[in-house]
N, C-alpha and C positions, 0 to 999 in steps of 0.2 A: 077452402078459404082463399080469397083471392087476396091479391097483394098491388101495392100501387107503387108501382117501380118509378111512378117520375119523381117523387119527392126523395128518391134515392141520392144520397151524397157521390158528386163520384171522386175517386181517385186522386185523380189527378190533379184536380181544385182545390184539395185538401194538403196535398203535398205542398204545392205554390204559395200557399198560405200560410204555410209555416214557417218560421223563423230558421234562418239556418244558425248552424251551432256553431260558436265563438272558436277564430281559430286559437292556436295555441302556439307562442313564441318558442322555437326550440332551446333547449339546453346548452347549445353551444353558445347561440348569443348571450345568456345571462354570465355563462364562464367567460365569456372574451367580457361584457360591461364591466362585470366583477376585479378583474384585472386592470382593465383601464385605470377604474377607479380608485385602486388599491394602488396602483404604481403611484397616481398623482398624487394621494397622500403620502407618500412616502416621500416623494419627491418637496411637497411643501414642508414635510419633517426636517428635512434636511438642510432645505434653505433658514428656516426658523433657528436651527441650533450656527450656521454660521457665524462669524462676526461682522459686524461691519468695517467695513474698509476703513482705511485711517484715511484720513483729508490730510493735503501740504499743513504747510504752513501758517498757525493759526495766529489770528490777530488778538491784541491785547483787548477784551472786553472784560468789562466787570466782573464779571462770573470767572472768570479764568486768573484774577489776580491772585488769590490762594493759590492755586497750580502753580504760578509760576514761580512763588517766593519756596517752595520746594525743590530741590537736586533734580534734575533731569533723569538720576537711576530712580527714586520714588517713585516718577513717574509712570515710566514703563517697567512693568516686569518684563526682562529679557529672558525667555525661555531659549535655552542653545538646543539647536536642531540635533537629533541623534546623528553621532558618527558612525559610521561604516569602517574601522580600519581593518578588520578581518581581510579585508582584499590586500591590501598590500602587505599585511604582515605574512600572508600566504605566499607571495611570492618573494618577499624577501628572505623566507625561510624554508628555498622549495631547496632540496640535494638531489644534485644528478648523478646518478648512481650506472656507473660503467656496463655496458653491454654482455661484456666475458669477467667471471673472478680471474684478480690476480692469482700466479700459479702456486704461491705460498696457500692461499684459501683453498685453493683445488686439490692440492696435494692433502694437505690438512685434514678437506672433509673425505679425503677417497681412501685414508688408512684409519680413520675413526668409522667409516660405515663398513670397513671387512670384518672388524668383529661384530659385527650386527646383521641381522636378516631382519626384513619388514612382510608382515604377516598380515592378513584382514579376514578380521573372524568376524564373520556374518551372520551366524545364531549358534547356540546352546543350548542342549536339549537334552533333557533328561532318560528317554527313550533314543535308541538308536534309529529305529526305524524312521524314524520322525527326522533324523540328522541325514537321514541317507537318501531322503526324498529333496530337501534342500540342497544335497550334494550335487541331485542329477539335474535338478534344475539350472544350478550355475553351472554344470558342466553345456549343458545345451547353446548357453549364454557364451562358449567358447570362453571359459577362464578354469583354471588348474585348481579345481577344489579335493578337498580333501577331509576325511575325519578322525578327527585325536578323542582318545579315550582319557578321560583327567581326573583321579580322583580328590575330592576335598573335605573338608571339615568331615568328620565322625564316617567317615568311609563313603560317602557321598558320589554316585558316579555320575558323569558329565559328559557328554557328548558333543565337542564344539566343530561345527561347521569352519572353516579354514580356508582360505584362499591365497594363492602365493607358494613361496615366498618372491621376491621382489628384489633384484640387486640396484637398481635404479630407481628415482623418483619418479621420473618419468612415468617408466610403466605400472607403478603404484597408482600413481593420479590417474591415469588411463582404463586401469582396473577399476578403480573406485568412482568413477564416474560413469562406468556398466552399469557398476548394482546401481546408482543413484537413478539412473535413468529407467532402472526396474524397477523402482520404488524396493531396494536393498537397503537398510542401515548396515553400516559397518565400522568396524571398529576395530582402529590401526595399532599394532601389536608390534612391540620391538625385541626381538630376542637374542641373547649372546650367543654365539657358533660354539 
């Protein structure tokens, strides 16, 4: 069977001939118009809720003669601006409070904490084992841990994790801001000698 290749379409005539296909505005543009648009309404929102300016000095017309046989406060409601005086009451009511305690306070607090020791129990545990894996752990963290055996209600035993004791604040707050920065809770204990 023969075949009659000049009435063949070709290619390439067919391609040229065709429409090319609609570009397409990217996504960003629409996001940036959208914006535009959205600001300038808001922006007319804003000016709309304004008021208008007050004009000087108004001249006696017709229209204004009722206005005027009224008080001048009628007129305008004066709304007073909100005060701020939190600032100054702040400094009028700031105490400067001395560098060193006097030595009546020093003495005071350094024979009221000799009967005391400050302690920071860091967990409770029903199981020992469990208190003495805590124990190595703050031991590693270089603080003086220890564990107390405590029995309570109906014979109950208790195993409390311990750290200290403490003759100073100083080293209390120093200690306790170890565990905090180990993610430790702790919980500060005061006990008679």
């Amino acid at each position: 069977m023969t075949r009659d290749y000049a009435k063949k379409p070709r290619a390439s005539r067919s391609r040229a001939r065709q429409p090319r296909p609609k570009q397409q505005v990217p996504a960003w543009v629409w996001l940036l118009t959208g914006s535009v648009l959205g600001a300038f309404i808001m922006f007319l929102v804003y000016l709309a809720g304004l008021a208008p300016a007050k004009s000087g000095p108004a001249t006696d017309t017709p229209t204004q003669t009722a206005a005027t046989e009224t008080p001048a406060v009628e007129q305008e409601q004066v709304v007073p601006k909100p005060r701020f005086d939190f600032y100054k009451l702040l400094q009028e009511s700031e105490v400067i409070v001395p560098a060193t305690e006097s030595s009546a306070n020093a003495e005071a607090s350094a024979t009221a904490d000799v009967a005391f020791e400050y302690l920071l129990q860091v967990g409770s545990f029903r199981r020992g084992t469990d208190a003495d894996n805590l124990r190595a752990q703050l031991i590693l963290l270089n603080l003086e841990a220890r564990t107390e055996e405590v029995t309570i209600r109906d014979g109950e035993r208790w195993h409390r994790v311990v750290v200290g004791p403490f003759d100073t604040q100083s080293k209390l707050a120093r200690a306790r801001s170890t565990l905090v920065s180990h993610q430790y809770n702790a919980l500060v204990l005061k006990r008679k000698l």
